[in-house]
LUMSEZA-793005 format. One record per atom (N, C-alpha, C, O): residue number from 1; residue in three letters; atom name; x, y, z. Coordinates in steps of 0.02 Angstrom, whole numbers, plus 32768, in hexadecimal, padded with zeros to 4 digits. Example, Ala and Ser with C-alpha at 12.3 -4.5 7.8 and 13.67 -1.06 7.14 Angstrom:
2
REC,1,ALA,N,8294,7EE4,8186
REC,1,ALA,CA,8267,7F1F,8186
REC,1,ALA,C,8294,7F5B,8186
REC,1,ALA,O,82C8,7F5A,81A7
REC,2,SER,N,8282,7F90,8162
REC,2,SER,CA,82AC,7FCB,8165
REC,2,SER,C,8285,8002,818A
REC,2,SER,O,829E,8039,8192
***
This chain:
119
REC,1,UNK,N,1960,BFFF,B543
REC,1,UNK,CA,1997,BFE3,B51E
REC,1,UNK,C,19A2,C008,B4DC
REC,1,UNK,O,19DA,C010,B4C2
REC,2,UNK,N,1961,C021,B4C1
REC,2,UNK,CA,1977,C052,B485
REC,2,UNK,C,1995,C080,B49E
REC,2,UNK,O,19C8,C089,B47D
REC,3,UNK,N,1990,C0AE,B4D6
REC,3,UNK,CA,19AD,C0E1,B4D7
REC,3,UNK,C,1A02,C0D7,B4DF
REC,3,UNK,O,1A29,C105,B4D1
REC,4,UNK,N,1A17,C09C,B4F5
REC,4,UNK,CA,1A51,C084,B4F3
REC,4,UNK,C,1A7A,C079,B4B7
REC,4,UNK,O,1AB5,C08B,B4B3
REC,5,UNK,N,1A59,C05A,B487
REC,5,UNK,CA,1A67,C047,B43B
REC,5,UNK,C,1A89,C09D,B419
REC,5,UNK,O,1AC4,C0AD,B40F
REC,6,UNK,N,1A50,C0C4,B40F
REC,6,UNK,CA,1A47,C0F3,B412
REC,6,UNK,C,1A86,C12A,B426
REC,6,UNK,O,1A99,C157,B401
REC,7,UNK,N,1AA0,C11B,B467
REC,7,UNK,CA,1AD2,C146,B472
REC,7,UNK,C,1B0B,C11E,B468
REC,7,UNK,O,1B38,C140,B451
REC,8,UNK,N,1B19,C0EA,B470
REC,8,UNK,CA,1B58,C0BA,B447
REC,8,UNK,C,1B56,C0CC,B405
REC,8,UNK,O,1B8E,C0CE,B3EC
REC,9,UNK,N,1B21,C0DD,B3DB
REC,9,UNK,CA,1B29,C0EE,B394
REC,9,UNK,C,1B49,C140,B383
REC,9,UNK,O,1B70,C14F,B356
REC,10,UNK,N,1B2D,C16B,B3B3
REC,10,UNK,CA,1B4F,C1B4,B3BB
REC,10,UNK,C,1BB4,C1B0,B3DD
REC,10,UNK,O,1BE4,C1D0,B3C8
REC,11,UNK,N,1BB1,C18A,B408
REC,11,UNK,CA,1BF3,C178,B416
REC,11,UNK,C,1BFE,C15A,B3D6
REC,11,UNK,O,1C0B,C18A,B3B1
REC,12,UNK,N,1BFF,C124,B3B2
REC,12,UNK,CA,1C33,C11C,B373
REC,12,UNK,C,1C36,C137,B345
REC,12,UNK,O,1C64,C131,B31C
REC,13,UNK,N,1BF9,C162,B340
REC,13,UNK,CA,1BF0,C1A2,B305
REC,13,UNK,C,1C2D,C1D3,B30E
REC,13,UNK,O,1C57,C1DE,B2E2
REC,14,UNK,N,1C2C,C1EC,B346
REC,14,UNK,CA,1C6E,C211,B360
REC,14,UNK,C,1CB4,C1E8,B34A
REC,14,UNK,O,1CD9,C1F2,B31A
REC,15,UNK,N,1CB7,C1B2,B383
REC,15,UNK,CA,1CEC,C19A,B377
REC,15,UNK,C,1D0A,C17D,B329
REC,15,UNK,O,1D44,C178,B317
REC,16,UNK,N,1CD9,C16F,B30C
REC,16,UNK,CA,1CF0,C162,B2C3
REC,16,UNK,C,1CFF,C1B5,B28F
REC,16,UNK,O,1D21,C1BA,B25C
REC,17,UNK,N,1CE0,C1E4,B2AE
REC,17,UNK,CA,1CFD,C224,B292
REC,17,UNK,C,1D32,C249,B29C
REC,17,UNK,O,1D49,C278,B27C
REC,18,UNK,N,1D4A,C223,B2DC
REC,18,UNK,CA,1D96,C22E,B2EE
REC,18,UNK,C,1DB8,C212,B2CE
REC,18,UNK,O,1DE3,C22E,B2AC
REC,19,UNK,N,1DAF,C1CB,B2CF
REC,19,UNK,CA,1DE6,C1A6,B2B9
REC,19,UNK,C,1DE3,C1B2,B25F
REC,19,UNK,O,1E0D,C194,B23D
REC,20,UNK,N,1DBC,C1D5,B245
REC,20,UNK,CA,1DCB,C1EB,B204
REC,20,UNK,C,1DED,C230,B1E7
REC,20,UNK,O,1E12,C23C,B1B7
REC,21,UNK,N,1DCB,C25F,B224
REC,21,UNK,CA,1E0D,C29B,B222
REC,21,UNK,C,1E51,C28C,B23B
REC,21,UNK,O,1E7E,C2B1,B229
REC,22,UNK,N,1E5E,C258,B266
REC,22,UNK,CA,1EA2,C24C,B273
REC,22,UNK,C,1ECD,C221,B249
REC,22,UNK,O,1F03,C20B,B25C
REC,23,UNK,N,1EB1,C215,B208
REC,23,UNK,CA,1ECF,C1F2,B1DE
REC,23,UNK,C,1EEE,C21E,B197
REC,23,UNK,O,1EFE,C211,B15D
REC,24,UNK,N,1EE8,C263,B1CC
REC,24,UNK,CA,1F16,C296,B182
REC,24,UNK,C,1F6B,C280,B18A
REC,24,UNK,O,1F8B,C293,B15A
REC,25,UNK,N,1F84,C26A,B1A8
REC,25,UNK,CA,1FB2,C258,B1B0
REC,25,UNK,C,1FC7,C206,B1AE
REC,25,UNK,O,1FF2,C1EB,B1D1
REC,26,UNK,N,1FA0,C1E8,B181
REC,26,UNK,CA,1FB1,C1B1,B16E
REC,26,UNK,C,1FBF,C1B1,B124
REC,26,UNK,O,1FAB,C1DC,B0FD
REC,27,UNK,N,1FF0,C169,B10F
REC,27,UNK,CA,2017,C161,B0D8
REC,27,UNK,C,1FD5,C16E,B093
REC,27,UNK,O,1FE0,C185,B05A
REC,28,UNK,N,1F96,C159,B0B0
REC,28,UNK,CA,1F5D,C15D,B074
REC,28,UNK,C,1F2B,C173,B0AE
REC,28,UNK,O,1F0E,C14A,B0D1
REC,29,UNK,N,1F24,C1B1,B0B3
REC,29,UNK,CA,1EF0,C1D9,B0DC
REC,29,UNK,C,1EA5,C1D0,B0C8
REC,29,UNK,O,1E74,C1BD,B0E7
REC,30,UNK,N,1EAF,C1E6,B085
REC,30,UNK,CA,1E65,C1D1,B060
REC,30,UNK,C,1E40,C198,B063
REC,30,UNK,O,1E04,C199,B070
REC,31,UNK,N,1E6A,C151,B054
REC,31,UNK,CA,1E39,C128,B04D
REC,31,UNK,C,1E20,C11C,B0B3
REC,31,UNK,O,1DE7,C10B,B0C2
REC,32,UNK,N,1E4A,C125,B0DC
REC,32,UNK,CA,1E37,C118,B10E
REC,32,UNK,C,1DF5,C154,B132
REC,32,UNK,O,1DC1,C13E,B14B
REC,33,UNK,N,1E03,C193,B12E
REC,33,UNK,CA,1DDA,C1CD,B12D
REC,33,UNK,C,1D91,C1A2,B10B
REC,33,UNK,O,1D5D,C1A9,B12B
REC,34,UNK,N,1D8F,C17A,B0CE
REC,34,UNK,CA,1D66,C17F,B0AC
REC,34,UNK,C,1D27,C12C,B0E0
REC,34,UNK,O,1CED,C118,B0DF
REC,35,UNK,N,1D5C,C11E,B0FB
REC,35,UNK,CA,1D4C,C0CF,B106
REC,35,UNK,C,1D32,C0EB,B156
REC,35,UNK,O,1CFD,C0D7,B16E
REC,36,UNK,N,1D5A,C117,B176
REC,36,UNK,CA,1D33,C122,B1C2
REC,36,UNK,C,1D03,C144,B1CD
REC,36,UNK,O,1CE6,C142,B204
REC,37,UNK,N,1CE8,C181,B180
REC,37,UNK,CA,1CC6,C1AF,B15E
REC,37,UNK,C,1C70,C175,B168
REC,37,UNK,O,1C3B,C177,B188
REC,38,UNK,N,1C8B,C155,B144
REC,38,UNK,CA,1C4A,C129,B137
REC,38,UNK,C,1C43,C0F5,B16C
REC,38,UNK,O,1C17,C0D0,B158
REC,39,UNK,N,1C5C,C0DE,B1AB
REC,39,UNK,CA,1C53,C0C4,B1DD
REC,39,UNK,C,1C15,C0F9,B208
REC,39,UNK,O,1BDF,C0E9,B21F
REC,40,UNK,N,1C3A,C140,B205
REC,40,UNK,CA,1C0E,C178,B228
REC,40,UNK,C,1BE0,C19C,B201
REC,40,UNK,O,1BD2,C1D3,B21A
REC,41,UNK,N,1BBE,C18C,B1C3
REC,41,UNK,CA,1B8A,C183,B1A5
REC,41,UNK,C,1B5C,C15C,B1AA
REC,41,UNK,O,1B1F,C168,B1A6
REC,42,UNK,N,1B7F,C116,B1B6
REC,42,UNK,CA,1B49,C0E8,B1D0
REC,42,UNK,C,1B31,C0E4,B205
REC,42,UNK,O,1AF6,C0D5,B20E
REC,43,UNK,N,1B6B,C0F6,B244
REC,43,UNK,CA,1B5B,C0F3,B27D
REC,43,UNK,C,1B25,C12E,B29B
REC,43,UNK,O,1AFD,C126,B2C9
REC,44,UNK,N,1B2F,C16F,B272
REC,44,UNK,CA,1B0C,C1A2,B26E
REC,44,UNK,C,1AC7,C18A,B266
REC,44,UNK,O,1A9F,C189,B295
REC,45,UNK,N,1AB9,C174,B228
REC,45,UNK,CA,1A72,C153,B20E
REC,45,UNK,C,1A58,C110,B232
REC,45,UNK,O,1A25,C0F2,B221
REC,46,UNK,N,1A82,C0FD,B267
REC,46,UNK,CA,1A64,C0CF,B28A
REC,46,UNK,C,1A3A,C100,B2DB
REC,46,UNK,O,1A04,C0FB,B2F7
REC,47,UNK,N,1A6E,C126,B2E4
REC,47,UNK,CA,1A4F,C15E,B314
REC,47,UNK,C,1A03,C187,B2FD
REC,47,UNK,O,19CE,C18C,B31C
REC,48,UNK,N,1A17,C19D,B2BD
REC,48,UNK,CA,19C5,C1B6,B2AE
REC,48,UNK,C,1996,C17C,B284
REC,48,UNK,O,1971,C190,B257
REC,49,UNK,N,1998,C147,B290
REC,49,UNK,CA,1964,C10D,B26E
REC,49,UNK,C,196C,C116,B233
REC,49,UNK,O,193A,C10E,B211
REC,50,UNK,N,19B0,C12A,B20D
REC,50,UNK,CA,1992,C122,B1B3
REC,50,UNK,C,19B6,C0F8,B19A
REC,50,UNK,O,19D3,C116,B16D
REC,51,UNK,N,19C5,C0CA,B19B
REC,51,UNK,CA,19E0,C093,B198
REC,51,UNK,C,19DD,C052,B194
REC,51,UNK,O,1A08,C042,B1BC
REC,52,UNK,N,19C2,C017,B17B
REC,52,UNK,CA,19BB,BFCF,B177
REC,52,UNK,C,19E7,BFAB,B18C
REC,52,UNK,O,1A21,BFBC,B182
REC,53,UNK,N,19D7,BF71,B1B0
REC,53,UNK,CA,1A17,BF4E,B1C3
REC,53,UNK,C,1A43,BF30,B19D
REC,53,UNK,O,1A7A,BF15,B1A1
REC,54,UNK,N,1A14,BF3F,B170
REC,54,UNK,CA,1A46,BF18,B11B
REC,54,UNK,C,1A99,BF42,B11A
REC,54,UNK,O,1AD0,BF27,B115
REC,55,UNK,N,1A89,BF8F,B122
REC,55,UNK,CA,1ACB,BFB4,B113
REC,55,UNK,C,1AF6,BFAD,B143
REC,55,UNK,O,1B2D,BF9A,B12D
REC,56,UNK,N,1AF4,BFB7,B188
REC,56,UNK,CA,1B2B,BF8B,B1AF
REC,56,UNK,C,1B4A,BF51,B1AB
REC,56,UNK,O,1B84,BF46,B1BC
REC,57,UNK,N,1B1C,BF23,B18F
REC,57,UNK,CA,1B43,BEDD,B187
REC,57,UNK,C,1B66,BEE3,B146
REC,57,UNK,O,1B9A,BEC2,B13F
REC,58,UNK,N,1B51,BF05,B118
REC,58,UNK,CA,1B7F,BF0A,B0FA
REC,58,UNK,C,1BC3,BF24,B0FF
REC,58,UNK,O,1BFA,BF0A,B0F7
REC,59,UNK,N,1BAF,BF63,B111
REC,59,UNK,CA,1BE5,BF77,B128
REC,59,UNK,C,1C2E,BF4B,B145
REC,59,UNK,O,1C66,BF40,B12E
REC,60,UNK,N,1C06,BF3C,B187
REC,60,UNK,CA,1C3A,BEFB,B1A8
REC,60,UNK,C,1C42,BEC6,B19B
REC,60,UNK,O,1C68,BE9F,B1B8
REC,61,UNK,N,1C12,BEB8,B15B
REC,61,UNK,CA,1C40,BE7D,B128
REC,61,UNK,C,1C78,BE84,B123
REC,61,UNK,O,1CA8,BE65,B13A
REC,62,UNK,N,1C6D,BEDC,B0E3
REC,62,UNK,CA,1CB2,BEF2,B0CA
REC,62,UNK,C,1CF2,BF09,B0EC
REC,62,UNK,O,1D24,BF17,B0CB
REC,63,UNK,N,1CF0,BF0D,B133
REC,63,UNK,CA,1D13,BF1C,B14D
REC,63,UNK,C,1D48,BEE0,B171
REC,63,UNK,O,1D86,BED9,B16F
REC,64,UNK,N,1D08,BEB4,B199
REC,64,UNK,CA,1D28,BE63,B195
REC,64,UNK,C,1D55,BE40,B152
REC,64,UNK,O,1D82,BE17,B15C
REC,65,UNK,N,1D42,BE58,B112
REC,65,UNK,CA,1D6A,BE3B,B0D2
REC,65,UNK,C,1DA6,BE72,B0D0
REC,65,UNK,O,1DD9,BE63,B0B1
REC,66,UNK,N,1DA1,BEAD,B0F0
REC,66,UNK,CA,1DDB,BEC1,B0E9
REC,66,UNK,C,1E06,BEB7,B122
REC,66,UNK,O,1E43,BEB5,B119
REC,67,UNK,N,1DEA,BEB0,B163
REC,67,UNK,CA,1E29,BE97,B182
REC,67,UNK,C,1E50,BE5A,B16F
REC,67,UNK,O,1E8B,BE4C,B179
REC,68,UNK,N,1E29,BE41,B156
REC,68,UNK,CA,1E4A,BDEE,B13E
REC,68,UNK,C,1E91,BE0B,B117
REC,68,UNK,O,1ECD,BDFE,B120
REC,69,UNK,N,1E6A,BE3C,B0E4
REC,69,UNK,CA,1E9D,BE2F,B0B5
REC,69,UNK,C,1ED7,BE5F,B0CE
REC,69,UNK,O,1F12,BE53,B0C1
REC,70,UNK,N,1EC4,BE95,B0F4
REC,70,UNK,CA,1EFD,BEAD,B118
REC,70,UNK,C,1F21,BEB0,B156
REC,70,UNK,O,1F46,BEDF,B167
REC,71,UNK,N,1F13,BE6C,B184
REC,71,UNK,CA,1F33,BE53,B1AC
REC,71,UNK,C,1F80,BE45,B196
REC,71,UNK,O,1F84,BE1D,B167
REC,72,UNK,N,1FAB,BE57,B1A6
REC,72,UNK,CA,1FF7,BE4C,B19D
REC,72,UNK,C,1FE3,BE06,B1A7
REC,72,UNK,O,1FAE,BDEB,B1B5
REC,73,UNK,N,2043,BDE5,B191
REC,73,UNK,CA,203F,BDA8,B17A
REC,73,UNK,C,206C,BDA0,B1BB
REC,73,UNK,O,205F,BD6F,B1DE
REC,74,UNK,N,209F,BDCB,B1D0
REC,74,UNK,CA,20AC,BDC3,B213
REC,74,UNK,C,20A6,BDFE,B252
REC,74,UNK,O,20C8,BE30,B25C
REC,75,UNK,N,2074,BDE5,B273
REC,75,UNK,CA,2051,BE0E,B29F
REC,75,UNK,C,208D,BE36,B2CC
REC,75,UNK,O,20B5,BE10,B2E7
REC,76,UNK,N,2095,BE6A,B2D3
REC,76,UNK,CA,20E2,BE81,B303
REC,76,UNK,C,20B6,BEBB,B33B
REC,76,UNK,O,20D7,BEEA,B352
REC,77,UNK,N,2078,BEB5,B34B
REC,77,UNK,CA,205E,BEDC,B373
REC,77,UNK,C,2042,BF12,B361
REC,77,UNK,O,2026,BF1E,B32B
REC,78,UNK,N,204B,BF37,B392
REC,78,UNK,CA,2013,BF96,B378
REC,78,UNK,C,2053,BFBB,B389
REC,78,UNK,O,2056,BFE8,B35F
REC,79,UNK,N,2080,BFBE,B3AB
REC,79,UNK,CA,209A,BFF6,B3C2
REC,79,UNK,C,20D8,BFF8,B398
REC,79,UNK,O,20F4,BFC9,B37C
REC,80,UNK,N,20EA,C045,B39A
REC,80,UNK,CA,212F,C045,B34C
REC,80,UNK,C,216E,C033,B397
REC,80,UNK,O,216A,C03A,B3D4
REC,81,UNK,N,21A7,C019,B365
REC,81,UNK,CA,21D4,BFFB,B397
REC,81,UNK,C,21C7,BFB3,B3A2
REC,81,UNK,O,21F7,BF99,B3BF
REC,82,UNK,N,219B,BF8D,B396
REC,82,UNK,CA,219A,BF44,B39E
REC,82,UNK,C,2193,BF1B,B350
REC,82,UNK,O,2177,BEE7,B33F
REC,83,UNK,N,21B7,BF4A,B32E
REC,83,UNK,CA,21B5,BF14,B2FE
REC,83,UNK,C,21BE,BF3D,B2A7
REC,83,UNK,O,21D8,BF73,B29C
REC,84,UNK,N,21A6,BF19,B281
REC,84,UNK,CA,21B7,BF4C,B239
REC,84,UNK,C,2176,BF74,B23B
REC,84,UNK,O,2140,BF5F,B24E
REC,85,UNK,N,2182,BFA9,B227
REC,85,UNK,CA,214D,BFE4,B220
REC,85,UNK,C,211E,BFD8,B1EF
REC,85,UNK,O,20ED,BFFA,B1FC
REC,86,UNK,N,2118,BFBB,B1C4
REC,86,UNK,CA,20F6,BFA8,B18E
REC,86,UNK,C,20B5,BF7C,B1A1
REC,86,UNK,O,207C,BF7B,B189
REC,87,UNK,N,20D6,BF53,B1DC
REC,87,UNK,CA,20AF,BF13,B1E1
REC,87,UNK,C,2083,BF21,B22F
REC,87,UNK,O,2055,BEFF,B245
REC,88,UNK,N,209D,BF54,B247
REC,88,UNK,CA,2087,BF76,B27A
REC,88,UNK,C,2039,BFA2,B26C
REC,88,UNK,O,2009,BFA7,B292
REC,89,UNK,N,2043,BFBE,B228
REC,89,UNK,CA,201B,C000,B214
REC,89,UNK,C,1FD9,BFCA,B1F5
REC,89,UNK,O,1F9E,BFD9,B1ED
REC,90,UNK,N,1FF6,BF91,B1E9
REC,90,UNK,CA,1FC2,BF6E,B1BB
REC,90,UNK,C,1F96,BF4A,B1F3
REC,90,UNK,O,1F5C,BF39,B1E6
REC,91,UNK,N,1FAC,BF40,B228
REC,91,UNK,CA,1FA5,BF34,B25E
REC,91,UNK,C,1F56,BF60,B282
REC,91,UNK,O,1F1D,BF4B,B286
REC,92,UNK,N,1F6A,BF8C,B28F
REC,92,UNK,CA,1F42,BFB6,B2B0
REC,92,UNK,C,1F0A,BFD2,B278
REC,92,UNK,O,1ED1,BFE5,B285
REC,93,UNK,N,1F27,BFD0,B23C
REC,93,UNK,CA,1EF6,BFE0,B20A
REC,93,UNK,C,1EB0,BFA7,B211
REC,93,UNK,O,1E74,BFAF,B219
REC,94,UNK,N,1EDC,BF6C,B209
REC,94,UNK,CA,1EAB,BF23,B203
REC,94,UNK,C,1E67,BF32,B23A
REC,94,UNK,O,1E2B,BF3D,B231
REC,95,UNK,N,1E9C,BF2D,B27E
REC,95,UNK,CA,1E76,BF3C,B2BB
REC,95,UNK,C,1E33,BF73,B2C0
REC,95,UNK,O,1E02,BF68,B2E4
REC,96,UNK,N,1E3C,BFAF,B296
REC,96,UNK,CA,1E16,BFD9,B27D
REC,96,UNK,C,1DD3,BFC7,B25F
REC,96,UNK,O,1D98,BFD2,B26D
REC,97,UNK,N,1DFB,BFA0,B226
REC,97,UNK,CA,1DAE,BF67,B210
REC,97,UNK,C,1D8B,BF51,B230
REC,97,UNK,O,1D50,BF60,B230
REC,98,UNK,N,1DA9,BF22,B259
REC,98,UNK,CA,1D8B,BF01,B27D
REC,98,UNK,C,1D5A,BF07,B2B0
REC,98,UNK,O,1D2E,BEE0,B2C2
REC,99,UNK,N,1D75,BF64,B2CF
REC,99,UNK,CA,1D47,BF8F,B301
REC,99,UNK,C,1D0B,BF94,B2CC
REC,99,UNK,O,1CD2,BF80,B2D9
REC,100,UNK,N,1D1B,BFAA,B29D
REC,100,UNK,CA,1CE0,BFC0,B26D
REC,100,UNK,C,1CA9,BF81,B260
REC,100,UNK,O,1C6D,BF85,B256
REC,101,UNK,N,1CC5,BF59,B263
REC,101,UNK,CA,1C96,BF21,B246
REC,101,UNK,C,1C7A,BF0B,B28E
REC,101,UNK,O,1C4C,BEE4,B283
REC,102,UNK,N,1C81,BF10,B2C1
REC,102,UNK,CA,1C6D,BEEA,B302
REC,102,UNK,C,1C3F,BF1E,B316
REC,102,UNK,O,1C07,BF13,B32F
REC,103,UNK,N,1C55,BF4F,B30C
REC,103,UNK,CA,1C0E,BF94,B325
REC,103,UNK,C,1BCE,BF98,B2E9
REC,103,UNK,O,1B95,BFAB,B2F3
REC,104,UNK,N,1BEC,BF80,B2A9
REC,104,UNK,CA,1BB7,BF80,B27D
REC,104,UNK,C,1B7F,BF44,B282
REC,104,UNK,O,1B43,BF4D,B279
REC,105,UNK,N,1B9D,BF07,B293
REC,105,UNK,CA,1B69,BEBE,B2B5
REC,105,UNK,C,1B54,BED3,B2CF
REC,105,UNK,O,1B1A,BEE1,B2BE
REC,106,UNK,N,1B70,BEEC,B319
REC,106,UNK,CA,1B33,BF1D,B34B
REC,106,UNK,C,1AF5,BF34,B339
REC,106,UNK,O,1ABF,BF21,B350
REC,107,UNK,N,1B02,BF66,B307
REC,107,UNK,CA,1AD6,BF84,B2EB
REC,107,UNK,C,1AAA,BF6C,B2B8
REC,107,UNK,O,1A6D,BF6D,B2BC
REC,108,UNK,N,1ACA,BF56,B28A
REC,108,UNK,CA,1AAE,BF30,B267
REC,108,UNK,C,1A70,BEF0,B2A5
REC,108,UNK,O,1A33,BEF5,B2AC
REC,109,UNK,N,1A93,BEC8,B2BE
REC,109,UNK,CA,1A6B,BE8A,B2F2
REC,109,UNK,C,1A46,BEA7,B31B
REC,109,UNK,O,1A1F,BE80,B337
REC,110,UNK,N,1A3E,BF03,B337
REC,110,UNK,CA,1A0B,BF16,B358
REC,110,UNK,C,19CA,BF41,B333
REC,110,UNK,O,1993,BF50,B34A
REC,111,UNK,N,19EB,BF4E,B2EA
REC,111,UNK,CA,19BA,BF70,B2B2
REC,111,UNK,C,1984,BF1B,B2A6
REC,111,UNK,O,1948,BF18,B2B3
REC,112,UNK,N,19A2,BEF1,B293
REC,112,UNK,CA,197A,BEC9,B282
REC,112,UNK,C,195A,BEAA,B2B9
REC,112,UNK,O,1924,BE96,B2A3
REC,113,UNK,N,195F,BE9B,B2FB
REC,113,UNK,CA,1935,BE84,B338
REC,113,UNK,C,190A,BEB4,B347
REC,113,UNK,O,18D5,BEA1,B360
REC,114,UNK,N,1915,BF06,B33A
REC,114,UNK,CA,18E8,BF21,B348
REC,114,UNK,C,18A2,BF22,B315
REC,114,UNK,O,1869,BF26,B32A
REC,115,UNK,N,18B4,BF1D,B2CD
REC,115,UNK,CA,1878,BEFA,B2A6
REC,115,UNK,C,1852,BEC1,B2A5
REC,115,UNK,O,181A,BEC1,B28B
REC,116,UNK,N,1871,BE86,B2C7
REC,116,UNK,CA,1855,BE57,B2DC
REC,116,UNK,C,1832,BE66,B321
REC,116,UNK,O,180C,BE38,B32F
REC,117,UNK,N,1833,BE8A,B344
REC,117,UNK,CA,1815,BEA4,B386
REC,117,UNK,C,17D4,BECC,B382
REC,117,UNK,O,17AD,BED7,B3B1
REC,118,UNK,N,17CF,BEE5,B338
REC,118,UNK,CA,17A3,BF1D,B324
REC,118,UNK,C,1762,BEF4,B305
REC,118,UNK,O,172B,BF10,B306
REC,119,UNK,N,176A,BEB5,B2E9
REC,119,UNK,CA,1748,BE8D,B2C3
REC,119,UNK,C,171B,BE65,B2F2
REC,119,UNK,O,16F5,BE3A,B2DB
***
C-alpha cells in the first residue's frame, strides 16, 4: 500500500506542475503558479518522506479557506459559453482548491497513520 501512496504522490507532483506552468496565461499567473508551485513541493516531499503530516493539512486547510472564499456567488459552471466569464474562471479556480486540499488530507491522513503504525 506504500508503494501505492507513493506513486499517487509522483502523479500529483506532476500534475500539480502542470497545472502551474499552464497558468502563464491567466488574469494573475503568479499568485496561481505560486499556489500549484507549493501543492508540488509538498506533494514532492511527501514522495521522498520529508515531510510531516502537519504541512499537508495545512496546506489543505488553506486551500479549503480559499475555496470558500472564492467560490462565486453564482455558480454558472466550468465551461466558457454557459454563463458570465468572471464567475466561470472563479469557478474552476475554487475547484482547483479544492483538488489541492483533498489530495493534501490524503497525504496528510496517510503521513500520520503511517506514524501511528511505526509506534
Amino acid at each position: 500500500m506504500k508503494h501505492f501512496f507513493k506513486v499517487l504522490g509522483g502523479v500529483f507532483t506532476i500534475l500539480f506542475l502542470i497545472s502551474a506552468v499552464l497558468q502563464y496565461n491567466d488574469p494573475d499567473p503568479f499568485l496561481w503558479m505560486f499556489i500549484y508551485g507549493i501543492a508540488a513541493c509538498v506533494a514532492l516531499g511527501f514522495v521522498l518522506d520529508k515531510v510531516s503530516y502537519k504541512v499537508p493539512a495545512f496546506v489543505g486547510l488553506l486551500a479549503v479557506i480559499g475555496f470558500f472564499f472564492l467560490f462565486p456567488e453564482k455558480f454558472e459552471g466550468f465551461t466558457i459559453g454557459e454563463g458570465d466569464i468572471k464567475n466561470i474562471e472563479e469557478a474552476r479556480e475554487s475547484f482547483g482548491l479544492l483538488i489541492i486540499a483533498f489530495v493534501m488530507f490524503v497525504f496528510s491522513f496517510r503521513l500520520r497513520l503511517g506514524k501511528k503504525s511505526e509506534i
